[in-house]
C-alpha atoms as a printed R data frame, in Angstrom:
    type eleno elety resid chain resno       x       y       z
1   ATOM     1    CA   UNK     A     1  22.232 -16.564  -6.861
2   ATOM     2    CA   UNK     A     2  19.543 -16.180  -9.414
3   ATOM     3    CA   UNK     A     3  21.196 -13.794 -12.082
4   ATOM     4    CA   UNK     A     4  17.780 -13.054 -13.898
5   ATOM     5    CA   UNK     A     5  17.169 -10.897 -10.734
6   ATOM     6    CA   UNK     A     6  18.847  -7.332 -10.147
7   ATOM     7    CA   UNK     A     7  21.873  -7.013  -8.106
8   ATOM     8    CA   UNK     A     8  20.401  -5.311  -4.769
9   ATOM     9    CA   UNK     A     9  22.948  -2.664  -2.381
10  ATOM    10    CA   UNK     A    10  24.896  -4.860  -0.025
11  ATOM    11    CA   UNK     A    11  23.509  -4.993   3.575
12  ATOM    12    CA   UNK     A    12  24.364  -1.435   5.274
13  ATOM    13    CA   UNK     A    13  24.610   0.578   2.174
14  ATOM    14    CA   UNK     A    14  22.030   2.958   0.783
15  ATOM    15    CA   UNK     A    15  21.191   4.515  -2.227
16  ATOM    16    CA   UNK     A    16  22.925   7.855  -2.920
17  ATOM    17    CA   UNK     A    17  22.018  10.646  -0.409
18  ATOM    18    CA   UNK     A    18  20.368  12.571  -3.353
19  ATOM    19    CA   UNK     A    19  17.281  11.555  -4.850
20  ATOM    20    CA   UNK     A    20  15.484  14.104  -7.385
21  ATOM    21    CA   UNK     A    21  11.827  14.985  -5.959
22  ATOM    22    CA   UNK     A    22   9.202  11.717  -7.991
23  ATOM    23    CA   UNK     A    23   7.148  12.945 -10.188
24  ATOM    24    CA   UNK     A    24   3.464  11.835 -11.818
25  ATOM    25    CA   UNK     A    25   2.365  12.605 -14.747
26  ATOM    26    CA   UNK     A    26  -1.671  12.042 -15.119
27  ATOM    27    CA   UNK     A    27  -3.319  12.624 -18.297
28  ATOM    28    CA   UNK     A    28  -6.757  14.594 -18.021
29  ATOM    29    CA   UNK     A    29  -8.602  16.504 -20.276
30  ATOM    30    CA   UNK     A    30  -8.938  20.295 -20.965
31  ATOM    31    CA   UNK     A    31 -10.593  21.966 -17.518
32  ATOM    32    CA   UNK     A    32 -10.938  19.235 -15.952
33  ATOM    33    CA   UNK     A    33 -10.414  19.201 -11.713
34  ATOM    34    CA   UNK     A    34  -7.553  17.481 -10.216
35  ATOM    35    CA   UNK     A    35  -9.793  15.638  -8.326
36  ATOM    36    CA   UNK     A    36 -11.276  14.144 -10.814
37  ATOM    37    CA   UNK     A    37  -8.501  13.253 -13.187
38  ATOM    38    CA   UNK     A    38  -7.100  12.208  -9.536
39  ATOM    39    CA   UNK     A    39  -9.993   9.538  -9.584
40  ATOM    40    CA   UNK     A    40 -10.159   8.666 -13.164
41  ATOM    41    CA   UNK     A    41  -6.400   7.456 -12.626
42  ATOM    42    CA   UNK     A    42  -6.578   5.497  -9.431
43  ATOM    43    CA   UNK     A    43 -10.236   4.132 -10.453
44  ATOM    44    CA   UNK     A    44 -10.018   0.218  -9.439
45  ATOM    45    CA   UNK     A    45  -8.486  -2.294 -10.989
46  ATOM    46    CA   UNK     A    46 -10.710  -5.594 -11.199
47  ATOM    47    CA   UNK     A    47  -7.319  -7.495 -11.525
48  ATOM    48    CA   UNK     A    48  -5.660  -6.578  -8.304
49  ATOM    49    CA   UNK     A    49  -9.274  -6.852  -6.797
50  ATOM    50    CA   UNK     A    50  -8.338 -10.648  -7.770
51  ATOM    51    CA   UNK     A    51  -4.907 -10.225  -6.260
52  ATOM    52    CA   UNK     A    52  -6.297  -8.797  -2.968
53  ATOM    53    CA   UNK     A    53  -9.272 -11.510  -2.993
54  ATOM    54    CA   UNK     A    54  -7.719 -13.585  -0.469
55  ATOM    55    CA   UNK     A    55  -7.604 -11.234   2.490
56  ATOM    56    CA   UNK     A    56 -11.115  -9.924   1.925
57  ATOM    57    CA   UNK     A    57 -12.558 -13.540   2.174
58  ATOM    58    CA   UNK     A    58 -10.399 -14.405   4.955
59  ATOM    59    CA   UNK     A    59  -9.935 -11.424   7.256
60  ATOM    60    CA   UNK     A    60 -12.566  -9.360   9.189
61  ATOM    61    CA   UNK     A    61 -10.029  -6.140   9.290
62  ATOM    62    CA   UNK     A    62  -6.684  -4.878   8.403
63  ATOM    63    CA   UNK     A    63  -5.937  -1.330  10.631
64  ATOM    64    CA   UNK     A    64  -9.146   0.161   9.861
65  ATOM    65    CA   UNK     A    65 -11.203  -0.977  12.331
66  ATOM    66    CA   UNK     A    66 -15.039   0.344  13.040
67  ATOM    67    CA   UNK     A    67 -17.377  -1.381  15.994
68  ATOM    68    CA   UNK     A    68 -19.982   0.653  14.653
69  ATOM    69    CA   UNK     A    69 -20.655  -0.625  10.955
70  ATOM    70    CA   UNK     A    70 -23.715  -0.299  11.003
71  ATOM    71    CA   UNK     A    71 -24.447   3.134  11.226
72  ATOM    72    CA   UNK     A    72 -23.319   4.572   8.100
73  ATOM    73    CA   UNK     A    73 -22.794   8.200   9.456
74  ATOM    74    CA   UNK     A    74 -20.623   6.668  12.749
75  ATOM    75    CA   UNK     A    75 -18.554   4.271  10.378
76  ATOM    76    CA   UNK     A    76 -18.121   7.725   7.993
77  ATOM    77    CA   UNK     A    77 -16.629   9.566  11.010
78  ATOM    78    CA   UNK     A    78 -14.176   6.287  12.461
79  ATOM    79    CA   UNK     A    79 -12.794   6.364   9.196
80  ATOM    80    CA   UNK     A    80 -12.496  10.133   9.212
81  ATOM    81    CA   UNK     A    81 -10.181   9.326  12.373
82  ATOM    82    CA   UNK     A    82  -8.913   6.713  11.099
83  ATOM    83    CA   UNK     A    83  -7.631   8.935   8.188
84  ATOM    84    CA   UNK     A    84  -5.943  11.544   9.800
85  ATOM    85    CA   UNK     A    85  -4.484   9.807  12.535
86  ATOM    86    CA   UNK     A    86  -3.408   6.231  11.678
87  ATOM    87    CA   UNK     A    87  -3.416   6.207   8.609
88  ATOM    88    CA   UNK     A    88  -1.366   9.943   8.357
89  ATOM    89    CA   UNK     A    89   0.695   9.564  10.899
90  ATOM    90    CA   UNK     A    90   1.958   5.838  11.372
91  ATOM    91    CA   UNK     A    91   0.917   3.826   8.097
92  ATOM    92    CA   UNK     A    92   1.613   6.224   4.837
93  ATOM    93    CA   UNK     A    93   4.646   7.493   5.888
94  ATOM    94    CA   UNK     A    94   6.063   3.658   6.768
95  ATOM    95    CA   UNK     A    95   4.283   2.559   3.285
96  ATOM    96    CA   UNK     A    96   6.323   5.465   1.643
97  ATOM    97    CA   UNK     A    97   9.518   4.412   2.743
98  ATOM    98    CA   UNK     A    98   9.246   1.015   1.501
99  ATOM    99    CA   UNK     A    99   7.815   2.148  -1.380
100 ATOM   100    CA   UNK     A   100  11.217   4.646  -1.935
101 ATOM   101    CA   UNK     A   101  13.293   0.834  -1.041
102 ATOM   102    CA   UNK     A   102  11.915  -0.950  -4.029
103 ATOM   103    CA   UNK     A   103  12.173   1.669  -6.485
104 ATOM   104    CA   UNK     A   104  15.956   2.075  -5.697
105 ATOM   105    CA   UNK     A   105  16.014  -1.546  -5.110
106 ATOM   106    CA   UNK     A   106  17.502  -1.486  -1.768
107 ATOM   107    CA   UNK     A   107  16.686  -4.983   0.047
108 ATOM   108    CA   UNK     A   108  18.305  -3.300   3.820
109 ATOM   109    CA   UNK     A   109  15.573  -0.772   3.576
110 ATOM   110    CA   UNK     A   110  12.803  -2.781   2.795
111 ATOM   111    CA   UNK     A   111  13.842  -5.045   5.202
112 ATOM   112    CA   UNK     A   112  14.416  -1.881   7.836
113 ATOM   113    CA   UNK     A   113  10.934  -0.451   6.890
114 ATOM   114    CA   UNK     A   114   9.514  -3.512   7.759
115 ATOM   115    CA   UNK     A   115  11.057  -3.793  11.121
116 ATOM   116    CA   UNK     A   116   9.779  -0.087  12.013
117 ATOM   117    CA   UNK     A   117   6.700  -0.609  10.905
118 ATOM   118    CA   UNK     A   118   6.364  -3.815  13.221
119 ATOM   119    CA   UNK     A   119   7.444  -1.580  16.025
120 ATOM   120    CA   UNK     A   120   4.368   1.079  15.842
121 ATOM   121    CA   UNK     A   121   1.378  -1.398  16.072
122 ATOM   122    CA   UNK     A   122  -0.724  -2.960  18.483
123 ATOM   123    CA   UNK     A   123  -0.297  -6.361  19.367
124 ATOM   124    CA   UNK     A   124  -3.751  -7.314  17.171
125 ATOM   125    CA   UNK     A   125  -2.731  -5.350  14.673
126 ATOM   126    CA   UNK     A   126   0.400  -6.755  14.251
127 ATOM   127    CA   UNK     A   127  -1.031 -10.029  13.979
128 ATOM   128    CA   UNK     A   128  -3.835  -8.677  11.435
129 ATOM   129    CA   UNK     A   129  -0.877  -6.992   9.188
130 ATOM   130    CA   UNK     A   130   1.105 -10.334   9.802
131 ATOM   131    CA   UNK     A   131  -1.717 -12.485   8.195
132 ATOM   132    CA   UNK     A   132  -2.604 -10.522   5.481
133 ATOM   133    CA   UNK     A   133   0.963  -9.936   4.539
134 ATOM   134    CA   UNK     A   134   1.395 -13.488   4.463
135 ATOM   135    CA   UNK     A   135  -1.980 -14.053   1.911
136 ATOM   136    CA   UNK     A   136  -0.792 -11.834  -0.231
137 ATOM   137    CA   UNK     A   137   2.943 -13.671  -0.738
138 ATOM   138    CA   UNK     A   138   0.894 -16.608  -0.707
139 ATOM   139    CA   UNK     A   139  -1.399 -15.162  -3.866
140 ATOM   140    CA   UNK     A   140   2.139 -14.047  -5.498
141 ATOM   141    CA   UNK     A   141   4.273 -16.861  -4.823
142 ATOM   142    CA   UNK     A   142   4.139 -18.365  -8.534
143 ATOM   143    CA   UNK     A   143   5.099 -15.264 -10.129
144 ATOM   144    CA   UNK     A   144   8.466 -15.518 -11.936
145 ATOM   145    CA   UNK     A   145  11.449 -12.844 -12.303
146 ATOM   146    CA   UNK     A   146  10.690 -10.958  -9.023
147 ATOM   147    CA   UNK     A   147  13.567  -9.183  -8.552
148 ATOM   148    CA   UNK     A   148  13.461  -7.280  -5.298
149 ATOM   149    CA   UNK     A   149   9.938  -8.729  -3.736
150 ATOM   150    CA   UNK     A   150  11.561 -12.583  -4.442
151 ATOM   151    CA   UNK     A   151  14.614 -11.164  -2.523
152 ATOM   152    CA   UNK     A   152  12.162 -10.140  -0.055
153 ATOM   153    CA   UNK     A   153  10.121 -13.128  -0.187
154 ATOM   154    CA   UNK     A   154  12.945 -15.201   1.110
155 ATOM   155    CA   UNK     A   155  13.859 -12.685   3.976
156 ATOM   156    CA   UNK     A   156  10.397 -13.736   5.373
157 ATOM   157    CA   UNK     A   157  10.723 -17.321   4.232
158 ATOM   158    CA   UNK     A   158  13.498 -17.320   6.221
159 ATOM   159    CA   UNK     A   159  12.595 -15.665   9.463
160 ATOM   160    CA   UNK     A   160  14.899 -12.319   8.754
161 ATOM   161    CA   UNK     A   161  12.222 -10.075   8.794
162 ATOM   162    CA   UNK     A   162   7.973 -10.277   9.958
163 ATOM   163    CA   UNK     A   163   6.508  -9.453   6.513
164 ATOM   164    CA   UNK     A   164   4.023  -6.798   7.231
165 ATOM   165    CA   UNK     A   165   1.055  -6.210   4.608
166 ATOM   166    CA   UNK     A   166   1.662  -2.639   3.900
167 ATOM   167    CA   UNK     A   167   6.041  -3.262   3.042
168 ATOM   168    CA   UNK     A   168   4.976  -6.428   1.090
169 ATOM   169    CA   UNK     A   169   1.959  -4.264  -1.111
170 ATOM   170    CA   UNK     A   170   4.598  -1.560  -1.777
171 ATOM   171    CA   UNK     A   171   7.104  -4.503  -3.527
172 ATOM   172    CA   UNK     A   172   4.214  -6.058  -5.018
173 ATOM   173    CA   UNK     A   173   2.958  -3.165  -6.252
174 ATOM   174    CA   UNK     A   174   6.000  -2.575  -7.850
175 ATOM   175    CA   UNK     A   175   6.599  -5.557  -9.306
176 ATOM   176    CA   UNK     A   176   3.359  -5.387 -11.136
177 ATOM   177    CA   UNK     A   177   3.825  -1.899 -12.408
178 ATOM   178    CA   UNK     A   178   1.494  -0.035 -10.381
179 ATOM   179    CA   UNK     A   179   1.240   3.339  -9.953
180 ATOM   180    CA   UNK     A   180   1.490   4.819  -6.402
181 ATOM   181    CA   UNK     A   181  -1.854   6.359  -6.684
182 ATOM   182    CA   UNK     A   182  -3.219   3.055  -7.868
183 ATOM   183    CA   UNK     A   183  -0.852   1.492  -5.134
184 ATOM   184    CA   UNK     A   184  -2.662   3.790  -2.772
185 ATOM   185    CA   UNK     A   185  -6.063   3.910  -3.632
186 ATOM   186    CA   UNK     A   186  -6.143  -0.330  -3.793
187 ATOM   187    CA   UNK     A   187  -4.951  -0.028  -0.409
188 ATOM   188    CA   UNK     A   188  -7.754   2.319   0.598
189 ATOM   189    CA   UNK     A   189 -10.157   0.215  -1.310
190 ATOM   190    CA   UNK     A   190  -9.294  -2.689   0.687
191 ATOM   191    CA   UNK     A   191  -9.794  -1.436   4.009
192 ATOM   192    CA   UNK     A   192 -12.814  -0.026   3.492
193 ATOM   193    CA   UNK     A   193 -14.338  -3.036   1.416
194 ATOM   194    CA   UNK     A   194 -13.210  -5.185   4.957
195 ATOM   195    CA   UNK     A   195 -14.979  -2.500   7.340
196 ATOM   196    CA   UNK     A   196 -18.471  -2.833   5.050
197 ATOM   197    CA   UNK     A   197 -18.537  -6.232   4.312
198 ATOM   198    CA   UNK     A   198 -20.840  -7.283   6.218
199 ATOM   199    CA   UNK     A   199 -23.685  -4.657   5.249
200 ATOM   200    CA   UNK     A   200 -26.520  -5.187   3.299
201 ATOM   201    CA   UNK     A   201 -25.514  -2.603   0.659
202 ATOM   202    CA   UNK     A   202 -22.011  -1.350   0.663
203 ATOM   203    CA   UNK     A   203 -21.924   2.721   1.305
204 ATOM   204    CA   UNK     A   204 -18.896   4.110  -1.388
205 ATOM   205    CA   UNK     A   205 -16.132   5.806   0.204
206 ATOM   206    CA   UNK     A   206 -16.711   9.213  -0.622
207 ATOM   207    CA   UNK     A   207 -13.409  11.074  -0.475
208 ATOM   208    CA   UNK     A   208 -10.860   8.812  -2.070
209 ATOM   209    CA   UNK     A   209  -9.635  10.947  -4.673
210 ATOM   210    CA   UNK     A   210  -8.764  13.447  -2.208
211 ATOM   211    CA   UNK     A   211  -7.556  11.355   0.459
212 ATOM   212    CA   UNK     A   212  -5.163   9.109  -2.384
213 ATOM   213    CA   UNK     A   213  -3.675  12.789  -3.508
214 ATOM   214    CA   UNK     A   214  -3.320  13.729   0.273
215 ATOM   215    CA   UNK     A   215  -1.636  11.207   0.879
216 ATOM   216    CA   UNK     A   216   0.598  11.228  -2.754
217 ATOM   217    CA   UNK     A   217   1.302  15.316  -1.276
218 ATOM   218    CA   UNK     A   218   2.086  14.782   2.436
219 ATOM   219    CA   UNK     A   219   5.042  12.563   1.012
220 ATOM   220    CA   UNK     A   220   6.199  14.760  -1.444
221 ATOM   221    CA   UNK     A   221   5.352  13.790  -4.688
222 ATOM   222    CA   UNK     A   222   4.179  15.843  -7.440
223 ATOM   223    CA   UNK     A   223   1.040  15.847  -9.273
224 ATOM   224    CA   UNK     A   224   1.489  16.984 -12.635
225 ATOM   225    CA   UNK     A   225  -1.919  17.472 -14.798
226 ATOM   226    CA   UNK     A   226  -0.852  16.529 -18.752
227 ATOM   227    CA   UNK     A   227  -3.949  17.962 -20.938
């Protein structure tokens, strides 16, 4: 056992059955919209952009997938769908529970998050969540002192569980001290950077900010403005 790394729960325990509601703090100045202090906070970072490099050079999609790229307006409205179906219903609220695992640690939930998540998608996307999962431990594997995502590194080294993209962002997301609204809106930024790639001139995503604190609320954490 590698005792720079934190002790994790056993397998079958969990962390106590009372968690106080998470909280965010985001700094913003006098008057200013949520919104906007929303977008301020989560604005890219080019470093994970580095980080996520792999799987945009190497992957046409992730779950977001559009036939119709190049109409801007259609590709506007798939991702509309996208957002409030998918993306609402199936991914966030998987991505929320393993983001909950790693802050507690707790390894069996990670590795139980993973397994649900798994059991919700398609056979292709499966296999696109598979591969990008595995480029991103692949772009992480020479970090040191990785506590819970080493723990869950080996778990997929091993076989013990598939190693989805979206359980594997929330640990390294953690591990590099991201917030979840930077968490979140890196995820967002990827999918849609994978669904325009291959036009001319990139159109932005225009509702970010609000779908990154839509998101934050559905799963109940608070948005506190600090002026």
């Amino acid at each position: 056992m590698d005792d720079t790394e934190p002790r994790l729960p056993a397998a079958g325990t969990s962390a106590p059955a009372s968690l106080p509601r998470p909280s965010i703090s985001i700094v913003a100045k006098a008057d200013e919209p949520v919104v906007d202090a929303l977008e301020d906070w989560a604005r890219g970072l080019d470093w994970v952009q580095w980080l996520l490099s792999g799987i945009r050079q190497r992957m046409d999609h992730l779950h977001f997938v559009s036939v119709r790229t190049s109409e801007t307006r259609r590709l506007h409205l798939d991702w509309h769908r996208f957002a409030e179906s998918s993306l609402k219903g199936t991914l966030a609220p998987h991505f929320h529970q393993a983001w909950q695992a790693v802050h507690q640690p707790d390894l069996s939930a990670l590795l139980s998050a993973d397994e649900a998540l798994g059991s919700t998608l398609s056979e292709e996307e499966c296999a696109r969540s598979l591969e990008a999962g595995r480029l991103l431990l692949k772009a992480t594997n020479r970090a040191r002192y990785q506590g819970i995502l080493g723990h869950y590194r080996r778990a997929c080294d091993s076989g013990t569980t598939p190693g989805h993209f979206l359980i594997l962002w929330a640990a390294v997301a953690h591990f590099f001290q991201l917030s979840l609204a930077s968490a979140i809106g890196e995820y967002l930024r990827l999918e849609w950077a994978l669904a325009t790639r291959h036009l001319p001139v990139a159109p932005a995503m225009s509702n970010l900010p609000q779908l990154t604190a839509q998101l934050m609320k559905a799963h109940s954490v608070e948005l506190r403005l600090v002026v």
